[in-house]
C-alpha positions in Angstrom: 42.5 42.7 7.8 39.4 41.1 6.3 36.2 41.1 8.4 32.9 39.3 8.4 30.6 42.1 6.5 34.1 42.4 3.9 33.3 38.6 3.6 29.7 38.6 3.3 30.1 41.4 1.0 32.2 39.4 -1.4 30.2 36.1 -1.2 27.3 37.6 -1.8 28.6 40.1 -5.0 30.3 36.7 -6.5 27.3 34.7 -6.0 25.0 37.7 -8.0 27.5 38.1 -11.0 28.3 34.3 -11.1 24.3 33.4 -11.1 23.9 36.5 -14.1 26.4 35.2 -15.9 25.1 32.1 -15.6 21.9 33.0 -16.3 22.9 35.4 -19.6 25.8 32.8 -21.1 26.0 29.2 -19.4 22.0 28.6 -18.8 22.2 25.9 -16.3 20.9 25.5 -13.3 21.3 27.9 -11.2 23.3 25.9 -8.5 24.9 24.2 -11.3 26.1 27.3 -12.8 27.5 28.9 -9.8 30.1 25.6 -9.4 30.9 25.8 -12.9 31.7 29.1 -13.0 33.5 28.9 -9.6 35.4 26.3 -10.8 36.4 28.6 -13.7 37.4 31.3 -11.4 39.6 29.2 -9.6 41.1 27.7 -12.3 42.5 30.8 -14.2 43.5 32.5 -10.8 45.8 29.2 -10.9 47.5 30.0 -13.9 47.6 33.9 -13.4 49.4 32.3 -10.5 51.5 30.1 -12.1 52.6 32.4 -14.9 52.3 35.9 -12.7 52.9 35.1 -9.1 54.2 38.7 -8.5 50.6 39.5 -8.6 50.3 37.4 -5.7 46.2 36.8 -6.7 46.5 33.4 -5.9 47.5 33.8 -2.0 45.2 36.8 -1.5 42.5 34.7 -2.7 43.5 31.8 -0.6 44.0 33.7 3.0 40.5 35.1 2.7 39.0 31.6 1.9 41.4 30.5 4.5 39.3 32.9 6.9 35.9 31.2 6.3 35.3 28.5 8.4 33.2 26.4 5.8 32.6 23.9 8.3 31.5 26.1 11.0 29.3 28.5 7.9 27.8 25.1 6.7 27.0 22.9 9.6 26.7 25.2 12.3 25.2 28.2 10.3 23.8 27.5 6.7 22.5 24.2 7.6 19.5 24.7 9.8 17.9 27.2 7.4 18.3 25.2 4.3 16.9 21.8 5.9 14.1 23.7 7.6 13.4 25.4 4.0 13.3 21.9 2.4 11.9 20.2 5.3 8.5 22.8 5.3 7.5 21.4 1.9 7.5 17.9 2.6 4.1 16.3 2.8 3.5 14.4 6.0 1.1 12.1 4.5 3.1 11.5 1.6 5.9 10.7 3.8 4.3 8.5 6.4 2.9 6.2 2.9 6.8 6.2 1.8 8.2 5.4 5.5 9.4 2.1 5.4 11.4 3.0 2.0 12.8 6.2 3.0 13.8 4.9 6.5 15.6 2.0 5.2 17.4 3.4 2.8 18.3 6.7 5.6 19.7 4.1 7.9 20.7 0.7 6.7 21.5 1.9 3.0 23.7 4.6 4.5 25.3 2.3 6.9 25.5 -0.4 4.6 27.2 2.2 2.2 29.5 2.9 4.7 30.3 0.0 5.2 31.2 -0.7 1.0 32.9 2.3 0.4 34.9 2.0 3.2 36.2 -1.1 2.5 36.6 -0.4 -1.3 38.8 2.4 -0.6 41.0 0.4 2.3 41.8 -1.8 -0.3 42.5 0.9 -3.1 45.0 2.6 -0.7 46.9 -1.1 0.1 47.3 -2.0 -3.7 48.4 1.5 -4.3 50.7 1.7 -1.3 48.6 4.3 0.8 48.0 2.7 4.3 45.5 4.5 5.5 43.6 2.6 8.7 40.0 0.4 7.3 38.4 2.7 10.7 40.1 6.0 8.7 38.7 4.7 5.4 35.3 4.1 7.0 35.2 7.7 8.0 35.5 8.6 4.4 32.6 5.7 3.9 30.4 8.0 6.4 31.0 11.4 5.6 30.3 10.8 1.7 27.8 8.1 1.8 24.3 10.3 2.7 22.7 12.3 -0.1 23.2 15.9 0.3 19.4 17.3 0.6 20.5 20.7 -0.4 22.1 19.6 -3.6 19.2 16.9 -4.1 16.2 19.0 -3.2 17.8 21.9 -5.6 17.7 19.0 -8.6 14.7 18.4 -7.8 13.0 21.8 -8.6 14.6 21.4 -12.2 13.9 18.0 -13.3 10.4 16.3 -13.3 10.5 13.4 -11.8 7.7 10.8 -11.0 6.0 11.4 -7.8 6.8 8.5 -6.0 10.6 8.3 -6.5 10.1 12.5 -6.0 8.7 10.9 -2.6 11.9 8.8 -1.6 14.4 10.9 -3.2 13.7 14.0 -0.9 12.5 12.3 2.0 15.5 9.9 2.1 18.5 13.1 1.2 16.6 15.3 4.6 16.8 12.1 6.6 19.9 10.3 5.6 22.0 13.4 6.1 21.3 13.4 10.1 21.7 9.6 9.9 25.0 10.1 8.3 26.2 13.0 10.5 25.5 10.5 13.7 27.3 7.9 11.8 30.7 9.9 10.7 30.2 11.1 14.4 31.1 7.7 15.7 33.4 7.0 13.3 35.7 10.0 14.0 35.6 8.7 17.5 36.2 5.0 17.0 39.0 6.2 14.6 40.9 8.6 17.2 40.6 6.5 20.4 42.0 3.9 18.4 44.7 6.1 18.2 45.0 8.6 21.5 43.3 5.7 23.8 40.7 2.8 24.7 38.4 2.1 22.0 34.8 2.4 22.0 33.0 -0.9 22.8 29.7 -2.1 20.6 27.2 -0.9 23.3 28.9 2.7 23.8 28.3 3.2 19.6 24.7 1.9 20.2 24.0 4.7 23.2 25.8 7.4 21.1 23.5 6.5 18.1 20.8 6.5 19.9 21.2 9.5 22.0 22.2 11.8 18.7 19.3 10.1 16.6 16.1 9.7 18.4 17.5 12.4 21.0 17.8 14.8 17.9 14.2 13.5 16.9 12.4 14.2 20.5 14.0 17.3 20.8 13.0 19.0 17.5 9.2 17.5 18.3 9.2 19.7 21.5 11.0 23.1 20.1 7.9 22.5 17.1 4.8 21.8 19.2 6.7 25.1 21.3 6.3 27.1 18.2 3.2 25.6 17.0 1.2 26.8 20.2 3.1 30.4 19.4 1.9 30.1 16.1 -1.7 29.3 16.8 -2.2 32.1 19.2 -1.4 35.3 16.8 -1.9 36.4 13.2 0.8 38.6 12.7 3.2 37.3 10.0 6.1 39.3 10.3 6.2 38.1 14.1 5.0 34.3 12.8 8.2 34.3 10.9 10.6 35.4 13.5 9.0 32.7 15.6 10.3 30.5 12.7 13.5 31.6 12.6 14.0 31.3 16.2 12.7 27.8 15.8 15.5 27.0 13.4 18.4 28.7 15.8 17.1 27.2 18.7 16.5 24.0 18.3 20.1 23.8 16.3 22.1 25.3 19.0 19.6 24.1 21.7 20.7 20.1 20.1 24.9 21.5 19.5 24.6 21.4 23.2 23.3 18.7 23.9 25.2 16.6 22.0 21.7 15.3 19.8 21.3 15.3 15.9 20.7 18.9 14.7 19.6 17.8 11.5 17.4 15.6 12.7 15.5 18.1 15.2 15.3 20.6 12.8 14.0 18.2 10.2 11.4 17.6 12.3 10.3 20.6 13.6 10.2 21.7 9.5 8.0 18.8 9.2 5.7 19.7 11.8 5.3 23.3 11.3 5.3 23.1 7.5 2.1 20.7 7.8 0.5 20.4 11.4 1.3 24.2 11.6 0.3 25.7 8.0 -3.1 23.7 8.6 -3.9 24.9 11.8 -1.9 27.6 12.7 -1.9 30.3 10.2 -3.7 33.0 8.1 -3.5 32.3 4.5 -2.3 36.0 4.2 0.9 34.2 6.9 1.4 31.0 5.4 2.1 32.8 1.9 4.5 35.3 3.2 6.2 32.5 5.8 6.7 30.1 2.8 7.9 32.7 0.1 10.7 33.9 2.7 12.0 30.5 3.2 12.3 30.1 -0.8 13.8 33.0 -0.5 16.2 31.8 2.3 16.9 28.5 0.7 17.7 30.2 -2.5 20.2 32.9 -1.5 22.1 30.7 1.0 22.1 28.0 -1.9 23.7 30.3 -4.0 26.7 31.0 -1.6 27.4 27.6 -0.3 27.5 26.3 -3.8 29.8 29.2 -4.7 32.2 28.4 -1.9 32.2 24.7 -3.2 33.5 25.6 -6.1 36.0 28.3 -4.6 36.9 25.5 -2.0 39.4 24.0 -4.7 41.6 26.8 -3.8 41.8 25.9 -0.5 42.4 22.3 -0.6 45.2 22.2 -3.6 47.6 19.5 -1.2 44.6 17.2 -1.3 45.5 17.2 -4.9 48.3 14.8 -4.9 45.5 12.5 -4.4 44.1 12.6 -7.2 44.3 8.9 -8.6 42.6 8.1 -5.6 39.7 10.8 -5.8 39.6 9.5 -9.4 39.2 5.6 -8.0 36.1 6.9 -5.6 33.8 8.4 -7.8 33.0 4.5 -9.3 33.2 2.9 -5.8 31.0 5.6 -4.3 28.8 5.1 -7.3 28.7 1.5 -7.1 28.1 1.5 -3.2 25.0 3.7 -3.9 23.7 1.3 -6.4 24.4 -1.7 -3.5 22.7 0.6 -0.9 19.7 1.4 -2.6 19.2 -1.9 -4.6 18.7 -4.0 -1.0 16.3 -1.7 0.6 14.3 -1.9 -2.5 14.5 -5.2 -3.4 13.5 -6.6 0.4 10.5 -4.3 0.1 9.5 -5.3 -3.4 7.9 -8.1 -2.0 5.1 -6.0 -0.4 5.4 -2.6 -2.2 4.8 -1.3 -6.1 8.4 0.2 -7.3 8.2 2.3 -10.4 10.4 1.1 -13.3 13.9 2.4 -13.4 13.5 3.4 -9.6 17.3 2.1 -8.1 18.8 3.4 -11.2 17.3 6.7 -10.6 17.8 6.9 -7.1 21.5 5.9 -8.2 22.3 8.8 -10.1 19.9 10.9 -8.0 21.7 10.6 -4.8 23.2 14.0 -4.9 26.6 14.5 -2.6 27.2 18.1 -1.7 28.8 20.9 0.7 28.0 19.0 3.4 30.6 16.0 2.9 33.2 18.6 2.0 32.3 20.2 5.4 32.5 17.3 7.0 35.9 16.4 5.4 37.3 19.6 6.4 36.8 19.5 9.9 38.6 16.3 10.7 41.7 16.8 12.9 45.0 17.6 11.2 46.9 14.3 10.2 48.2 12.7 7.5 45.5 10.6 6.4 43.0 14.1 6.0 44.5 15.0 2.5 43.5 11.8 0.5 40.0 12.0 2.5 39.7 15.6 1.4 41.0 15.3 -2.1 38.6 12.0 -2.6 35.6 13.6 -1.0 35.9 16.8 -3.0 36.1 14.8 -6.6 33.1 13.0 -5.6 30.7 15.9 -4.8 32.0 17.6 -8.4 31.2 14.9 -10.2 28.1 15.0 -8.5 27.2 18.3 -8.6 27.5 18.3 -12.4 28.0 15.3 -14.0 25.5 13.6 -12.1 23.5 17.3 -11.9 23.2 17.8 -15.7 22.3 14.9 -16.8 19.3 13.7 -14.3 16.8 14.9 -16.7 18.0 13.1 -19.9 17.9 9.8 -17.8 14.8 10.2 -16.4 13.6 11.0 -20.6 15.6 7.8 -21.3 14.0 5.6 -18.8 10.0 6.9 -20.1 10.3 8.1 -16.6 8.3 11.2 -16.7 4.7 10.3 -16.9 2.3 11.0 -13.6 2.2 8.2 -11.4 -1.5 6.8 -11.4 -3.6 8.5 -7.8 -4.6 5.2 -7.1 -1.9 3.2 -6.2 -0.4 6.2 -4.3 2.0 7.6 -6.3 1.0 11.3 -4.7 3.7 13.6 -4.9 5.6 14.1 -1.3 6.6 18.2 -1.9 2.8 19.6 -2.1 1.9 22.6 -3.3 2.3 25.2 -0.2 -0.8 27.6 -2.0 -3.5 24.9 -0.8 -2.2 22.7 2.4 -4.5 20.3 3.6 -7.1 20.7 6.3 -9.0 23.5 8.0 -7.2 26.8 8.6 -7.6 28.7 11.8 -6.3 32.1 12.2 -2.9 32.9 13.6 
């Protein structure tokens, strides 16, 4: 029987020799690497299976991936830490002067993308003779529409990109993703009491979206000024970062409970602490040890969830009969995102400066991840959950690397890479966590 620490054990021995051997043969980013090479892995223990099943590798393999919840690791375990470790780095400042662009695109360019790639893929399935339900297709639309901020805010430290789409790209992937959660939320619902009962009328979606978003919002406000006032009265920061992590548990589980966004309260309370309470509430000697652990954290948890993406493929081989329509949804997801990201922009043009080559950018940018795979696998047991999982799983691939390896030539190509000039703004959003801003009071 395989337990939890055998698990751990495993995940975490992969992840080292996957990232060396990355790091000694492939040389690519590190998150990059560890797919690749996962996808490798699974690949040849497929045809050691297929020409040696005695060995049985194949099902061994399978029935301890089988055991790991990735749904349950990601969105109710990994999840918290690695927004909060993105979220801690994000300017406030920088933010609020990006918030009309970053808050349109988190909430009408993800339902508006939604709303496209559902739609697309409805009427892949009918030419193609799959009849899977428009509210079925518009789950699919919701769980693979937001940008992944784990995948996107991991690009991000390895490609230089111009301070104000640096701005919208990470402060659109932390928000979108608890937009996105609330959306497939109500999509999953709408889609199953179609089926099983009454149907949700227009004003019960409204009080759910509300209720998850702004409630998610409120409550991670309160759980940070809670730890902010902890914060402020010690200077011990072994204890300051236990107050941290507790911040992160508590105000997940505290919003899993209460049926609010929990990517959307911790987001917040990252937000708050990482600026309000490095300013205010912390030593110097504390803010640099609170910050290097949660690179720390955000690192090693990267390195397994991106590991068990690549594993995953293992797990999901009947989603594979599918795969002329994953291979349809990578354009149509691709073409939605251009859509999604090209209104926003273009209805704020009229009163903001863009920098050239900004949609395309944010285009290729927008990152999917473990999250939509999550998110794929925990919908209930049916028949229209293999093309969703087999479509969502070719899309955050092709993401991953295709997308991955080749932001940094297309940010050469489009003469992106030259500072933005102070003036007009274009300050970078992630500041440098050596120097925050403002006065600095002990504790």
């Amino acid at each position: 029987m395989i337990t939890l620490l055998d698990i751990i054990a495993i995940l975490l021995g992969l992840a080292a020799v996957f990232g060396y051997l990355n790091h000694r043969l492939l040389k690519l980013p590190h998150t990059i690497g560890l797919v690749v090479i996962a996808l490798l892995a699974s690949a040849a223990i497929l045809l050691v299976d297929f020409y040696w099943p005695r060995f049985g590798i194949g099902p061994t393999v399978r029935d301890a991936l089988n055991g790991i919840d990735f749904h349950e690791v990601l969105m109710e375990g990994f999840l918290s830490a690695l927004l909060f470790a993105g979220a801690i780095h994000i300017d406030l400042s920088r933010l609020a002067q990006r918030k009309w662009a970053i808050g349109l695109m988190a909430t009408i360019g993800v339902l508006l993308s939604t709303a496209l790639v559902g739609g697309a893929i409805w009427g892949v399935g009918q030419i193609a003779g799959l009849n899977i339900p428009f509210l079925w297709a518009l789950v699919f639309g919701a769980l693979i529409s937001p940008t992944d901020p784990v995948a996107v805010l991991g690009i991000l430290k390895t490609v230089r990109v111009p301070p104000l789409l640096e701005a919208k790209i990470a402060g659109e992937s932390l928000f979108n993703d608890g937009v996105g959660v609330v959306v497939f939320t109500i999509m999953v619902a709408l889609a199953t009491s179609t089926a099983n009962g009454p149907t949700m009328g227009a004003l019960d979606v409204a009080e759910l979206f509300a209720l998850e978003a702004f409630g998610g919002a409120a409550l991670g406000l309160v759980f940070g000024i809670i730890a902010f006032a902890l914060l402020y009265s010690l200077d011990e920061h072994n204890l300051e970062i236990m107050i941290t992590l507790a911040l992160v548990t508590g105000a997940y589980t505290a919003a899993l409970h209460l049926h609010v966004s929990g990517p959307i309260a911790v987001v917040v309370a990252g937000i708050l602490i990482g600026n309000q309470g490095a300013a205010f509430a912390m030593s110097e000697r504390t803010r640099s040890h609170l910050f290097q652990f949660w690179e720390l954290t955000d690192e090693l948890l990267n390195s397994v969830l991106f590991l068990l993406i690549g594993l995953e493929v293992l797990v999901i081989l009947p989603a594979l009969d599918y795969l002329w329509l994953a291979a349809a949804a990578i354009p149509i997801v691709l073409a939605a995102r251009l859509i999604s990201v090209s209104v926003p922009i273009g209805l704020l043009a009229i009163r903001e400066r863009f920098t050239f080559g900004a949609v395309r950018i944010l285009t290729w940018g927008g990152l999917r991840g473990g999250i939509s795979v999550a998110l794929a696998l925990s919908l209930p047991a049916g028949e229209f959950k293999a093309p969703i999982l087999a479509a969502t799983y070719a899309v955050v691939v092709f993401s991953i690397i295709v997308q991955g390896l080749t932001m940094r030539p297309l940010v050469a190509y489009l003469m992106l890479d030259e500072p933005g000039d102070p003036g007009s703004g274009d300050a970078n959003i992630v500041r440098n966590t050596a120097a925050p801003p403002g006065p600095t009071f002990p504790g």
